[in-house]
TORVOBA-757325 format. One record per residue (C-alpha): residue number from 1; residue in three letters; x, y, z. Coordinates in Angstrom, 1 decimal. Each point is the difference from the previous one (the first is absolute). Example, Ala and Ser with C-alpha at 12.3 -4.5 7.8 and 13.67 -1.06 7.14 Angstrom:
2
num  residuo  u  v  w
1  ALA  12.3  -4.5  7.8
2  SER  1.4  3.4  -0.7
# end
This chain:
461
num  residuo  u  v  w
1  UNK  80.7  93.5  109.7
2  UNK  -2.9  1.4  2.0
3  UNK  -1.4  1.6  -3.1
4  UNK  0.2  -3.3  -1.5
5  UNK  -1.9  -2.0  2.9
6  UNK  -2.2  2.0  -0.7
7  UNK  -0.7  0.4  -3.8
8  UNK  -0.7  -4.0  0.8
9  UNK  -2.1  -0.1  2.8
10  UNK  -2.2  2.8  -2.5
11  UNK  0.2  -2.7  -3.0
12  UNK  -0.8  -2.6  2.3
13  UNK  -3.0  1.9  1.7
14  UNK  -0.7  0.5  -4.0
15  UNK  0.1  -3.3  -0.7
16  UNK  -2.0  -1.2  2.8
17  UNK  -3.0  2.8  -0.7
18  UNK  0.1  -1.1  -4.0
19  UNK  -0.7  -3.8  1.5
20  UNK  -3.3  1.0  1.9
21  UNK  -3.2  -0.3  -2.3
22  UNK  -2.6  3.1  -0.3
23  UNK  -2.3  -1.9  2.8
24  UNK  -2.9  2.8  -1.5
25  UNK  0.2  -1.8  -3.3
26  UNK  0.1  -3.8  1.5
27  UNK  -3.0  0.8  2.2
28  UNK  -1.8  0.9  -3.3
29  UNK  1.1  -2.6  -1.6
30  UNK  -0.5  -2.7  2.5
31  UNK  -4.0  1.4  0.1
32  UNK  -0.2  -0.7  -3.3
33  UNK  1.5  -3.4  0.3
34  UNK  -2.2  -1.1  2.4
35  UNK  -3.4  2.2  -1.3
36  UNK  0.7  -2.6  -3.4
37  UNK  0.7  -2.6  2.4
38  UNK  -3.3  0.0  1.8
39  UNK  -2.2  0.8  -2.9
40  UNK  1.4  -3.6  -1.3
41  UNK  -2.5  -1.9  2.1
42  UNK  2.1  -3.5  1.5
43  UNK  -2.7  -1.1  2.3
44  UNK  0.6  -3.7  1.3
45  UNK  -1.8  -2.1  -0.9
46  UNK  0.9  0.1  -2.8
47  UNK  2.9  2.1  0.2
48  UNK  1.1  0.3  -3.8
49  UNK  3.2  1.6  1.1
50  UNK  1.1  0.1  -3.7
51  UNK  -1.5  3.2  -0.7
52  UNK  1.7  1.8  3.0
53  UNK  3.3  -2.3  -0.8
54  UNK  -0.1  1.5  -3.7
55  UNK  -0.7  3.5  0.8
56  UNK  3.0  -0.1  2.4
57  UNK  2.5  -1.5  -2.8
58  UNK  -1.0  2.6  -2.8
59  UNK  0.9  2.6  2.8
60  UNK  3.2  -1.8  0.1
61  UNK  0.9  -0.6  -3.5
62  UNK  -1.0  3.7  -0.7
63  UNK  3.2  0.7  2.1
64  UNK  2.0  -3.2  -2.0
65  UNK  -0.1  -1.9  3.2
66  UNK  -0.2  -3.4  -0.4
67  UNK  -2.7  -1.9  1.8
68  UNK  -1.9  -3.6  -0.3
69  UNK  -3.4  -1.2  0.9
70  UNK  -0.3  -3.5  1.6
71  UNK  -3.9  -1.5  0.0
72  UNK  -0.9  -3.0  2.6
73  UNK  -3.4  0.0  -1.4
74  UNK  -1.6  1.3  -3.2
75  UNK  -0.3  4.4  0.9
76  UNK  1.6  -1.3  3.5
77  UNK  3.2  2.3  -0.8
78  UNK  3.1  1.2  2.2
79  UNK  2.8  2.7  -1.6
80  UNK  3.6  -0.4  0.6
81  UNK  2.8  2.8  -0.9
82  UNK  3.5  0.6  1.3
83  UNK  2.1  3.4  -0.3
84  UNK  3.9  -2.1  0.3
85  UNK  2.3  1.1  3.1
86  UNK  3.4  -0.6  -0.5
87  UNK  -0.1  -3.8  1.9
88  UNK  1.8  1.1  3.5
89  UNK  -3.2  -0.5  1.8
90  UNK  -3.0  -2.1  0.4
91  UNK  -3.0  1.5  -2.2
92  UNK  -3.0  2.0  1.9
93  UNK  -3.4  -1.1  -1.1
94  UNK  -2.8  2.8  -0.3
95  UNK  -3.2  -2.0  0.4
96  UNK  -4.1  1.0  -0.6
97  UNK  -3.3  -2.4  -1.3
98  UNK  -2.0  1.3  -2.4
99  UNK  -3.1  -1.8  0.9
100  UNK  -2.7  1.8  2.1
101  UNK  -3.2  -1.4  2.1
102  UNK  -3.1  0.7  -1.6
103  UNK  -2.4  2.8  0.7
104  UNK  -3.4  0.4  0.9
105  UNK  -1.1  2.6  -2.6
106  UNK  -2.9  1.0  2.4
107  UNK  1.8  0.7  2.6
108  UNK  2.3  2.7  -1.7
109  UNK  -0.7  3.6  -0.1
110  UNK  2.6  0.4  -3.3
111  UNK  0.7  -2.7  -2.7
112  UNK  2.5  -2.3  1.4
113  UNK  2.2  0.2  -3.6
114  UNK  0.0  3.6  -0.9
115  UNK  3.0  0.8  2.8
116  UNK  -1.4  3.1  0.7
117  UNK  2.0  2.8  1.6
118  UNK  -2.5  2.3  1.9
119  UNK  0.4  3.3  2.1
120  UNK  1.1  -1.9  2.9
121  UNK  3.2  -0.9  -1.5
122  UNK  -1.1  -4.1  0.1
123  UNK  0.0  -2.0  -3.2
124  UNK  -2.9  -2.4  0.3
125  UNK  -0.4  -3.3  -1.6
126  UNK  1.1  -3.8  0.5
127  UNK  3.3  -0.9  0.5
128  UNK  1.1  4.1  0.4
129  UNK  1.2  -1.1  3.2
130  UNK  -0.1  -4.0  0.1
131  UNK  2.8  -0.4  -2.0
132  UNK  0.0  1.8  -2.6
133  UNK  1.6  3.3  1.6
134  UNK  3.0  -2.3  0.9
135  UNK  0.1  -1.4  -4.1
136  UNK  0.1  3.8  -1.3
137  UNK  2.5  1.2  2.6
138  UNK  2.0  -3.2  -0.8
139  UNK  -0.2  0.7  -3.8
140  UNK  0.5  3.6  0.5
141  UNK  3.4  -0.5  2.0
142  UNK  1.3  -2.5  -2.5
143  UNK  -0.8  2.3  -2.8
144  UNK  2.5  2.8  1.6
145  UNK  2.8  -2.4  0.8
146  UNK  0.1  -1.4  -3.7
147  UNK  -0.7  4.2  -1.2
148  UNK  2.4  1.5  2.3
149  UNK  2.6  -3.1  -0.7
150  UNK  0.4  -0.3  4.1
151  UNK  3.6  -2.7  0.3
152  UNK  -1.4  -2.7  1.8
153  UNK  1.7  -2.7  2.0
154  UNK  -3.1  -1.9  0.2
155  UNK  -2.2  -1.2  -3.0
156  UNK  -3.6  2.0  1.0
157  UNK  -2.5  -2.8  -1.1
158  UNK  -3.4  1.0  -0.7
159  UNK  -3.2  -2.4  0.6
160  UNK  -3.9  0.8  -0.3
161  UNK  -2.0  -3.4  0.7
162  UNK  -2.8  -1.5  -0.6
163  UNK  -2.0  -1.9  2.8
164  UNK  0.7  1.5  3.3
165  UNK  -3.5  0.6  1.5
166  UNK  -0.3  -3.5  1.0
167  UNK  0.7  -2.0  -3.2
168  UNK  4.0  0.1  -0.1
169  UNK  0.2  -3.1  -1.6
170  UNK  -0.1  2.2  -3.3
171  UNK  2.1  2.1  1.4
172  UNK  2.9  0.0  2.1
173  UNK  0.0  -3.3  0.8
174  UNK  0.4  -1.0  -3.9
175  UNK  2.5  2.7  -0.4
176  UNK  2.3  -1.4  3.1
177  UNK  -0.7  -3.9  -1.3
178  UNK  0.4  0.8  -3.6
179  UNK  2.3  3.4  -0.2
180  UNK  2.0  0.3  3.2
181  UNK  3.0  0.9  -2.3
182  UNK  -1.4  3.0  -0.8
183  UNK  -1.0  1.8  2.8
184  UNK  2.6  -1.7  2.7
185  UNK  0.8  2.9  2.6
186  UNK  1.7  0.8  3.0
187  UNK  -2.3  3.0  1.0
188  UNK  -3.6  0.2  -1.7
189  UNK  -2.5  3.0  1.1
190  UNK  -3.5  -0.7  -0.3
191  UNK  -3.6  1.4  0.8
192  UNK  -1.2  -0.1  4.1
193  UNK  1.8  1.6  2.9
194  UNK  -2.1  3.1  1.5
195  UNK  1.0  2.9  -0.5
196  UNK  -2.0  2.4  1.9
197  UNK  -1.2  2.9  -1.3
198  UNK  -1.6  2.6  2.7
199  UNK  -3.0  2.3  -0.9
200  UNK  2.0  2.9  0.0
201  UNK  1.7  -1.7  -2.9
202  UNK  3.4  -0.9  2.0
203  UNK  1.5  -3.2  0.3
204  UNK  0.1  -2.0  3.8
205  UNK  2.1  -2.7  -0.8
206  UNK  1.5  -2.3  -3.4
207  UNK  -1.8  -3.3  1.0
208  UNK  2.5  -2.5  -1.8
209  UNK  -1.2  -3.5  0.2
210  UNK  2.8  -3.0  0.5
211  UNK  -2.1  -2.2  0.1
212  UNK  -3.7  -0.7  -0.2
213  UNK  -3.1  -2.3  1.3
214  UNK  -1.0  -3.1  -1.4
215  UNK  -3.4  -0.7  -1.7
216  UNK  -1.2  -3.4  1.4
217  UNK  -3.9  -0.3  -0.7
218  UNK  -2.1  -1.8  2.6
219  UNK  -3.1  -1.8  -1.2
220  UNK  -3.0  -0.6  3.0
221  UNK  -3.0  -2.5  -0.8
222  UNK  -3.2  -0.8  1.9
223  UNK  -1.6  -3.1  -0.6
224  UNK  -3.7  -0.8  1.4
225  UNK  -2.8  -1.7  -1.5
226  UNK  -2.3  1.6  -3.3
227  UNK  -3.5  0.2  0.4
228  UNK  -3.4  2.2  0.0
229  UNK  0.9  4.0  0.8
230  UNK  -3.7  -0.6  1.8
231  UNK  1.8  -2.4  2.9
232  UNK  2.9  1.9  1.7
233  UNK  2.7  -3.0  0.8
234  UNK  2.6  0.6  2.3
235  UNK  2.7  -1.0  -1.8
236  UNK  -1.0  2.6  -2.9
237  UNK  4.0  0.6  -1.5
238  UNK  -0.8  3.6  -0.7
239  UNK  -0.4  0.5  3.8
240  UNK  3.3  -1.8  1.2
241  UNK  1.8  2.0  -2.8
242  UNK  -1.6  3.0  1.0
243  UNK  1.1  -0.4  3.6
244  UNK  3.3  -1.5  -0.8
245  UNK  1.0  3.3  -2.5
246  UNK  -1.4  2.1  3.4
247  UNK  2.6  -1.3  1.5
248  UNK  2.6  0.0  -2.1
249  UNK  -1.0  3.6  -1.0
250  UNK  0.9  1.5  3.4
251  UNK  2.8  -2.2  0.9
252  UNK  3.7  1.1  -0.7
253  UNK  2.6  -1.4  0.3
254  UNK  2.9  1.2  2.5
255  UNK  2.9  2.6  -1.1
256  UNK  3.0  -1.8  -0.8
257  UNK  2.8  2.5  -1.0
258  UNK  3.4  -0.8  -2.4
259  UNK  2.9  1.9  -0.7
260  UNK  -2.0  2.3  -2.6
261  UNK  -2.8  0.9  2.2
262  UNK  1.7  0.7  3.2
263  UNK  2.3  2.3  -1.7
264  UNK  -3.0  1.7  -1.3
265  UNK  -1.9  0.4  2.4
266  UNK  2.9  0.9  2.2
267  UNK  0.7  3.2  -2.6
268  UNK  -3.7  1.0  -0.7
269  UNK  -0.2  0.9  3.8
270  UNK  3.0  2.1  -0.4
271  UNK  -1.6  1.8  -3.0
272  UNK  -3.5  -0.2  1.6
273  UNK  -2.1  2.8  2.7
274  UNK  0.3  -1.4  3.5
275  UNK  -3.8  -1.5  -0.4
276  UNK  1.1  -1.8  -2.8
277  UNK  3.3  -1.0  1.4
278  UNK  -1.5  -1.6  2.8
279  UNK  -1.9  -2.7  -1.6
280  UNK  3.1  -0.7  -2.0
281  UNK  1.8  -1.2  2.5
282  UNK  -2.4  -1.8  2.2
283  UNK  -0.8  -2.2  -3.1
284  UNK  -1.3  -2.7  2.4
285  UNK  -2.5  2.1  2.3
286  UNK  -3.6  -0.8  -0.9
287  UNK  -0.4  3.7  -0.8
288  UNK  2.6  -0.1  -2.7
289  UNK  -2.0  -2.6  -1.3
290  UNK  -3.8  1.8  -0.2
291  UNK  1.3  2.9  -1.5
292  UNK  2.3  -1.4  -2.8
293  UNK  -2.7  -2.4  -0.9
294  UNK  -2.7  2.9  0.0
295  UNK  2.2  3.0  -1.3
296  UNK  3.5  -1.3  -2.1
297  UNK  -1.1  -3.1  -1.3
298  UNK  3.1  -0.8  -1.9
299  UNK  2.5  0.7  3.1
300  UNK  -2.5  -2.3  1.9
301  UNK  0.6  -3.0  -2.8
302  UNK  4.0  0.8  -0.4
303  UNK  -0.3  -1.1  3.7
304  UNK  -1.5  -3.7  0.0
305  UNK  -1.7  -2.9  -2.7
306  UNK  -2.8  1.5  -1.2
307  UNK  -3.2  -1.9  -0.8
308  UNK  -3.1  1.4  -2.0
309  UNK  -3.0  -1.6  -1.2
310  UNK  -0.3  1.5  -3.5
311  UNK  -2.7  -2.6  -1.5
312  UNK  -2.8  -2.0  1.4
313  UNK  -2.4  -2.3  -2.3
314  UNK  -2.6  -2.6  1.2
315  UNK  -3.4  -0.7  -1.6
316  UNK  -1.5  -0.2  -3.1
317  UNK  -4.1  0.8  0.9
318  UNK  -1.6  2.0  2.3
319  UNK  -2.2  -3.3  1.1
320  UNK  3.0  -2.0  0.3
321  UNK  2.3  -0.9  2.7
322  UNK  3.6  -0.4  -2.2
323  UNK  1.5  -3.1  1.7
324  UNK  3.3  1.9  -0.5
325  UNK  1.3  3.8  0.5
326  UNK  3.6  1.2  -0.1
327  UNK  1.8  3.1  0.6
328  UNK  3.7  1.5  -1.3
329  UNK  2.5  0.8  2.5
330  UNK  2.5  2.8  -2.0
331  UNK  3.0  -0.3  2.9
332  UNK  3.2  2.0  -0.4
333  UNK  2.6  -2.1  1.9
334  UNK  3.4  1.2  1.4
335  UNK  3.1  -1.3  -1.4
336  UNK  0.0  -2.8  2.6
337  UNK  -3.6  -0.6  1.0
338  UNK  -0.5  -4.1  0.0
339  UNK  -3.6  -0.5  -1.5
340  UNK  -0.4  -3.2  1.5
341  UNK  -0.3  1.1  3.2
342  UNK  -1.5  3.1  -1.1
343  UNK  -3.1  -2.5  -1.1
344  UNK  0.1  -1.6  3.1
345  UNK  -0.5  3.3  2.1
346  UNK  -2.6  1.0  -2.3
347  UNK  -1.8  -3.6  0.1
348  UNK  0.0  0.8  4.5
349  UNK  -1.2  3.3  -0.5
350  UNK  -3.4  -1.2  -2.2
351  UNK  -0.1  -3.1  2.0
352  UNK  -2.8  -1.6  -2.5
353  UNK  0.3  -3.5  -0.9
354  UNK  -1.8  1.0  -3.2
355  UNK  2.5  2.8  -1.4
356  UNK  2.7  -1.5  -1.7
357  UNK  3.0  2.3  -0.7
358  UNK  2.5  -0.5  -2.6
359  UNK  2.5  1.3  -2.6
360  UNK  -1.3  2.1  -3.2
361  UNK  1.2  -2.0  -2.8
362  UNK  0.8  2.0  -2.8
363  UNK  0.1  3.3  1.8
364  UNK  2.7  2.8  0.1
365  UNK  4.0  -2.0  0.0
366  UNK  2.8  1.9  1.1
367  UNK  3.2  -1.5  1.1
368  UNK  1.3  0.5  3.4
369  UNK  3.4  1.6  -0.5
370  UNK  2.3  1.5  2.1
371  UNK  -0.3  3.7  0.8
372  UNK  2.1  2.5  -1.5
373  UNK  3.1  1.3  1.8
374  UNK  -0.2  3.4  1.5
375  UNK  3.7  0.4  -0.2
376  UNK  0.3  0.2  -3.6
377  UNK  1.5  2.8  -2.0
378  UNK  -3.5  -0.2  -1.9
379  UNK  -1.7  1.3  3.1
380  UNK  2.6  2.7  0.9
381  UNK  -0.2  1.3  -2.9
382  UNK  -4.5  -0.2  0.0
383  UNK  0.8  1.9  3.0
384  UNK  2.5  2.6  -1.9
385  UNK  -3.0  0.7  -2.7
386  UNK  -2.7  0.6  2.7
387  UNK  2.5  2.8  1.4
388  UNK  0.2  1.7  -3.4
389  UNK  -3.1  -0.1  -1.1
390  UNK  -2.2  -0.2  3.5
391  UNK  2.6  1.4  2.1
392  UNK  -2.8  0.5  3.2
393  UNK  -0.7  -4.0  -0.4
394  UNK  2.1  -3.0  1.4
395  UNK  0.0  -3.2  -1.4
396  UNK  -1.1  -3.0  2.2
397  UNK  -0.6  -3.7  -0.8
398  UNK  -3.3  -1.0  -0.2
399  UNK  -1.9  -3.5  -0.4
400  UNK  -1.5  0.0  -3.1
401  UNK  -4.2  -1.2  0.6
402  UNK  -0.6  -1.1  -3.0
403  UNK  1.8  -2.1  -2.5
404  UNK  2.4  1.0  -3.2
405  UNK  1.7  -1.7  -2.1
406  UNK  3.3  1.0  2.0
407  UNK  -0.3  -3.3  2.1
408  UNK  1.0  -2.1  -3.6
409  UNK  2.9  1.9  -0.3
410  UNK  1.0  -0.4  3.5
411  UNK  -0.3  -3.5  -0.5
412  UNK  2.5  0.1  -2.4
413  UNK  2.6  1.8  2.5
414  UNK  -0.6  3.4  -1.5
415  UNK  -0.2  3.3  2.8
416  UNK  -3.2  1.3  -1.2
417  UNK  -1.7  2.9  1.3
418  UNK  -3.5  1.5  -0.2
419  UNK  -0.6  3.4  -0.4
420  UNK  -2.6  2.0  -1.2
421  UNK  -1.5  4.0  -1.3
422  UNK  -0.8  1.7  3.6
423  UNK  -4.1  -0.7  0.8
424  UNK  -2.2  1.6  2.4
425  UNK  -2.0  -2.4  2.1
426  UNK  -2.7  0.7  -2.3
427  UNK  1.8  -0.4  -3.1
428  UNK  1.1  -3.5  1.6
429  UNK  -4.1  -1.3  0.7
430  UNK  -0.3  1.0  -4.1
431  UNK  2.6  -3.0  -1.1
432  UNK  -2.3  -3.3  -0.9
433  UNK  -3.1  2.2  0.7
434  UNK  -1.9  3.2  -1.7
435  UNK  1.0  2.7  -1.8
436  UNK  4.2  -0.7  0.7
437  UNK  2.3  3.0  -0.4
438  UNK  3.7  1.1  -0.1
439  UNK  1.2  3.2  0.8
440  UNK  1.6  1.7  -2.9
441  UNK  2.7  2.3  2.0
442  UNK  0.9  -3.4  1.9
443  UNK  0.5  -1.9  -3.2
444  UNK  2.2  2.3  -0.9
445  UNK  1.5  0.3  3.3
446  UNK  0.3  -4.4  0.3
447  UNK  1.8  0.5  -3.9
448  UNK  2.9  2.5  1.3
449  UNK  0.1  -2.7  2.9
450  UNK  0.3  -2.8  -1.6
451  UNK  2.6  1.3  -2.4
452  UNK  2.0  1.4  3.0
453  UNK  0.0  -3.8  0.9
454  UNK  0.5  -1.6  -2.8
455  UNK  3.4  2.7  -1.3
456  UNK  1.1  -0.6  3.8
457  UNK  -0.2  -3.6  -0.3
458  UNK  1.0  -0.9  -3.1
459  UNK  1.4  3.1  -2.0
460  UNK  4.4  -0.3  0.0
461  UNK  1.6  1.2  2.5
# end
């Protein structure tokens, strides 16, 4: 009997090895993926998603998987594909947008689309790290479950979409209005979270975001009278704007924490040096406050409504005084920040009968939605992969600053997460700006990660 117990537990042990892919091979293979993916340039405007969308379905058909491209606009193109579960549970949703920002060439010590690996170990290019690490490791997982014939209970759906950097009208917001039937979830993993790489190339902490700010653009107009640049009038616009962006410039606005940022803060102090700590837990001492804003920018935003001036026009001449001058507020909202009275403070604080301040029309929409739980067996088992594959890491919820297309879903009921390949804090200034990058070891790392989720998740049990 004993000899028997264990012939099985050997088979099983056998079984269980035979299930695990060769993670040296995916790494290489996800490179690949996303070196092809980034030399496909998707800058938006205009986008033309098509070409990325099409690269990604021969891949699949190459493999006889099954896939189908849906367009909201002519080249405006999303790509949907499932791998079928055996129904018992709820699908999972692996999420990425193909679209990029655009570049300035002139600012960029390598060409932007060649996704260049150099000695460093970095791939370089637009879109290696915003999002097109998070399409290849996607692809790259779903490639191994469908070759390694992984049981599921859960359908694995796959989704790479068009329109995400700030035009999701062609993307995920046609794809929920138009083909919610084929990507309905219960658990959907997606790009964000912040996952901190150190410079000794360990990992602090699994930042997985819940839930996420909300982009609500500001508009601030000055109003005077036009005339000769010879006269200076005191009602010049370009000087009430000036002083009224001054002071909106060094205002912030006061820390406010939720559920998701108290718990994180409360676990980075554990994790953190004792000079570190300190600040973490005196959040509201004026101290705090100077050195977050001056040293970690990001912790100091996850903390309160940000508001930054990001464009300022007025005039038309140099001899003319512009009877009009306006300014663009970019503010990141928390979940439940009331602009209204967010408006009104900022209206007291110029204190300028000629400064008008208003809503951007048109700007950046994402729905206010309901965080996800922290409770879930989704984020156990996030926190399962980070001990397997980072086991000197935790994993902590964070805020997410920016905005992803997670908060659609949400919307929708689903418990989406963001995640993301580990970045240093120089890796993370790259993403929107010059010369971007990706760590190849940590692509390959995020890859065994995010299959360790997704077999936890949704493989049979």
């Amino acid at each position: 009997m004993k000899r028997r117990l264990v012939t099985v537990l050997m088979l099983l042990s056998a079984l269980a090895t035979a299930q695990q892919p060769d993670f040296a091979a995916a790494k290489a293979e996800a490179t690949k993926l996303l070196q092809e993916l980034v030399r496909i340039d998707t800058s938006n405007p205009p986008g033309n998603e098509i070409k990325a969308a099409e690269y990604i379905k021969g891949v699949l058909a190459k493999e006889g998987i099954a896939s189908e491209i849906v367009e909201s606009a002519p080249g405006r193109a999303s790509l949907i594909a499932r791998l079928k579960g055996n129904g018992s549970k709820q699908p999972l949703l692996l999420l990425g947008h193909l679209d990029v920002v655009g570049v300035e060439r002139a600012r960029w010590t390598v060409d932007p689309f060649a996704a260049e690996i150099h000695s460093d170990g970095y791939m370089y290019g637009r879109g290696s790290s915003d999002d097109k690490a998070m399409d290849a490791a996607n692809l790259e997982v779903f490639l191994l479950l469908h070759r390694m014939k992984v049981p599921l209970d859960r359908d694995v759906i796959l989704l790479a979409e068009a329109g995400e950097e700030g035009t999701t009208q062609f993307g995920i917001d046609y794809v929920v209005a138009n083909h919610w039937e084929k990507i309905a979830c219960e658990y959907a993993l997606n790009e964000g979270g912040d996952f901190a790489l150190q410079p000794n190339g360990k990992l602090a902490y699994a930042g997985v975001a819940p839930t996420q700010k909300l982009p609500r653009g500001l508009k601030v107009t000055a109003r005077g009278s036009s005339g000769h640049g010879s006269m200076p009038r005191l009602d010049n616009p370009i000087t009430h704007l000036s002083a009224a962006i001054a002071k909106i410039g060094a205002w912030q606005a006061p820390v406010r924490l939720n559920e998701t940022t108290r718990a994180f803060f409360e676990q980075l102090a554990k994790i953190s040096p004792p000079e570190k700590a300190w600040y973490y837990t005196h959040l509201d001492d004026p101290k705090t406050e100077a050195y977050l804003r001056a040293h970690e920018i990001g912790l100091n935003s996850m903390l309160r409504t940000s508001i930054v001036p990001t464009i300022i026009r007025g005039g038309f001449r140099e001899n003319v005084i512009p009877a009009e001058a306006e300014a663009t507020l970019d503010v990141r909202a928390l979940p439940d920040e009331d602009i209204d009275a967010l408006i009104a403070t900022l209206k007291q604080l110029v204190n300028d009968p000629a400064v008008e301040i208003t809503r951007l029309e048109g700007g950046q929409k994402r729905p206010r939605a309901t965080p996800s739980r922290l409770d879930t067996e989704m984020f156990q088992a996030l926190a399962r992969a980070q001990k397997k594959v980072w086991p000197e890491a935790v994993t902590v919820p964070v805020l997410q600053v920016g905005a992803t297309d997670s908060a659609q879903l949400r919307a929708k009921g689903v418990q989406a997460y963001d995640i993301g390949v580990p970045e240093t804090d120089e890796d993370d200034k790259r993403v929107h700006g010059n010369d971007e990058r990706v760590n190849v070891e940590q692509l390959g790392k995020f890859t065994e990660y995010l299959w360790a989720v997704t077999v936890d998740i949704a493989g049979h049990k």
